[in-house]
N, C-alpha and C positions, 0 to 999 in steps of 0.2 A: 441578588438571587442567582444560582448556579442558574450555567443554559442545559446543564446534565451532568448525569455520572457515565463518565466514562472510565470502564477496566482496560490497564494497560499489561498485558501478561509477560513477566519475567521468566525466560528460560535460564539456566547454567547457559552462560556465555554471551546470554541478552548485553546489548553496550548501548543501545539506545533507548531505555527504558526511560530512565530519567529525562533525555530530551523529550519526551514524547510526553510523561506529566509535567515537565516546566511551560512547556507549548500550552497543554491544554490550561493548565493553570491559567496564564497569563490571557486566556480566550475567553476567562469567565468560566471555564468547566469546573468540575470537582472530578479531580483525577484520584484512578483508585486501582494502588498495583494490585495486579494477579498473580500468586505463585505457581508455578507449573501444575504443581500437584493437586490443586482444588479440583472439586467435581462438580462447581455450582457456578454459575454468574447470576446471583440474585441480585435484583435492586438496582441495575447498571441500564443503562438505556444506549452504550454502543463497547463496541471493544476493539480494543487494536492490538496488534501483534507488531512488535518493532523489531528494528534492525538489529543484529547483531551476529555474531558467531555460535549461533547455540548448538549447545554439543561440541566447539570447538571446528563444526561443520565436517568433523569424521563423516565417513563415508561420502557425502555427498549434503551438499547445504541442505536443510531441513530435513534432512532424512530422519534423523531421529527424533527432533521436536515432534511431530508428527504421532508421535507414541504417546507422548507425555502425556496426563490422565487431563489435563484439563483440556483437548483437542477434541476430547467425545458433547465435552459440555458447548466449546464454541461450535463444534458442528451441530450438535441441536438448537445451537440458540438462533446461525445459519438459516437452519432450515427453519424456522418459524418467523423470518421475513429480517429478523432484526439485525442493526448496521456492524458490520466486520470492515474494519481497514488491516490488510496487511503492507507494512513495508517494509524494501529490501530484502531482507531474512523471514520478515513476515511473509511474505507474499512468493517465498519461496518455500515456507513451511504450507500456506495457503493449497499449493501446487501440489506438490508431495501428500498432500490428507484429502486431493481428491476433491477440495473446496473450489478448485478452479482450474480450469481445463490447461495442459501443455507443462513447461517445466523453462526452469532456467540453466543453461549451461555456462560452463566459462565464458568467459572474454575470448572474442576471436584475439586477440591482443596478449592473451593467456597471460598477465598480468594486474594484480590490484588497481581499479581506476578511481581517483577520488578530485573529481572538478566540475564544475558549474554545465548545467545542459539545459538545452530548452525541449518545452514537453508542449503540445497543441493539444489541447482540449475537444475530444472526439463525441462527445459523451456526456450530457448535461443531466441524465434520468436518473442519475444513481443518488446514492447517499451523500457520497462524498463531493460530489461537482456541482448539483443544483443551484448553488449560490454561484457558480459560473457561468462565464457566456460562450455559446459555439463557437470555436475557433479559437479561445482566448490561450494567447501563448504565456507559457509561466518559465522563469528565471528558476530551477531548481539542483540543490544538490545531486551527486549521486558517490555512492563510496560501496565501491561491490570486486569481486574479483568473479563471478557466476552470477552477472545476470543478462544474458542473452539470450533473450526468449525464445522458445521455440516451438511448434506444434505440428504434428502432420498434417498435409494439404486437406483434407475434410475437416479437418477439426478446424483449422483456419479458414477455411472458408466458412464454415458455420459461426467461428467468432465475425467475421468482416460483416456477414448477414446478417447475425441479428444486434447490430451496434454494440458488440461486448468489447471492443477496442475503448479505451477511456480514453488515454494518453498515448500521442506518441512523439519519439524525438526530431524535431525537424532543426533548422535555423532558426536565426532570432527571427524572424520573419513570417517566419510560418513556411519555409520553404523547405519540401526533405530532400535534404544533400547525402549522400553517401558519409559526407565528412561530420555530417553533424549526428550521425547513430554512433555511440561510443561503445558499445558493446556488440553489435554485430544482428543484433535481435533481427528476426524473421517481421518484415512490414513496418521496419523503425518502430516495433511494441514496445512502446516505455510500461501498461499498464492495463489492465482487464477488469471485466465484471462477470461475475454469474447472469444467469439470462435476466433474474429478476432486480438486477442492480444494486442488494444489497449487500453484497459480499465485492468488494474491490481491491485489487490485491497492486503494488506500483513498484519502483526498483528507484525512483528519485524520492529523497528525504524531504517530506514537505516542514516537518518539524521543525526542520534545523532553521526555515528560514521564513519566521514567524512577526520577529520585531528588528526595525532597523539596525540595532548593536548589531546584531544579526549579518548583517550587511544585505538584507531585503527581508519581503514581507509574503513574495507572492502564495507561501507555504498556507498564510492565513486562509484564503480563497478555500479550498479543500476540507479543513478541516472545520470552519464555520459553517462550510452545507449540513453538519452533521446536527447542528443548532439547526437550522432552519427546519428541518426534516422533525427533529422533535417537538419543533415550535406546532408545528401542524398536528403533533399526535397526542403532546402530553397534555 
């Protein structure tokens, strides 16, 4: 028995589409691409926006996703409670349509980063982290050349206040070292929520690291909350 249908939406230049339904696949989901252009998410019970290049990232990463016609249907579906993960590209498309508060800039490093980081778990109430534990440090990818979070002093202090911070980058340890933010992000932000937790938007690839070929699993954590979450609704 699937634990859900989740729609995974393809932009022009999407490149993690497919990690993101082999992931859910192998979770027990029933993964179900979305083309940009649909105007509907019927019959889906979460949706994720994944990583990639879309639009080739012209202008500015998600800039133009952000237009594409199926971005009116996922902010409706948003706004009536139901579970959004954005990642990477996602979660900068997320940003740019207004789904979540601040923006991601370059790399202080002003260079493509692609290597293993640890994220600390801020943030248990969402969709995505439930099946987590407070604190719990996770082993995750990250493959981005913009994503270094950013928001003005109100807006971040209104994310710190009302627990919108999910994820952030520390040491394996749980310790935030200057050396362990790989992108330069404002508060070590690997990762946020809408006030009501179900819209999450993150910059580390949990997909990619789902089953041990894999070379880890901690990826699993994350996107099993999303079962849990329908376990309680469907």
């Amino acid at each position: 028995m699937s634990r859900g249908r989740v729609g995974v939406v393809i932009f022009p230049g999407s490149n993690c589409d497919q990690d993101c339904i082999w992931a859910l696949e192998q979770l027990g989901f029933e993964a179900v691409p979305i083309w940009h252009q649909s105007l509907r998410l019927s019959g889906l019970d979460g949706v994720i926006l994944p990583g990639g290049f879309s639009y080739g990232d012209y202008l500015r990463a998600g800039a133009i996703a952000r237009f594409s016609p199926v971005m009116q249907a996922v902010a409706a579906w948003a706004k009536k409670g139901m579970p959004v993960l954005g990642i990477c590209n996602g979660f900068q498309i997320l940003c740019e349509a207004g789904l979540l508060p601040g923006a991601l800039l370059p790399n202080l490093s002003r260079r493509f980063q692609c290597e293993e980081v640890y994220v600390r778990v801020e943030n248990t109430a969402t969709a995505f982290t439930r099946s987590a534990s407070p604190g719990m440090i996770l082993r995750l990818p990250i493959a981005h050349a913009q994503g270094r979070f950013f928001a003005p002093p109100a807006v971040l202090a209104e994310l710190e206040r009302n627990g919108q911070v999910v994820f952030r980058y520390t040491s394996a340890d749980g310790t935030r070292r200057p050396e362990s933010n790989p992108n330069g992000s404002v508060n070590d932000i690997a990762g946020i929520c809408n006030r009501e937790g179900n819209v999450v938007g993150m910059m580390p690839h949990p997909e990619r690291v789902v089953h041990p070929l894999l070379g880890g699993e901690d990826g699993r954590v994350i996107l099993l909350s999303l079962a849990g979450v329908l376990e309680r609704v469907l």
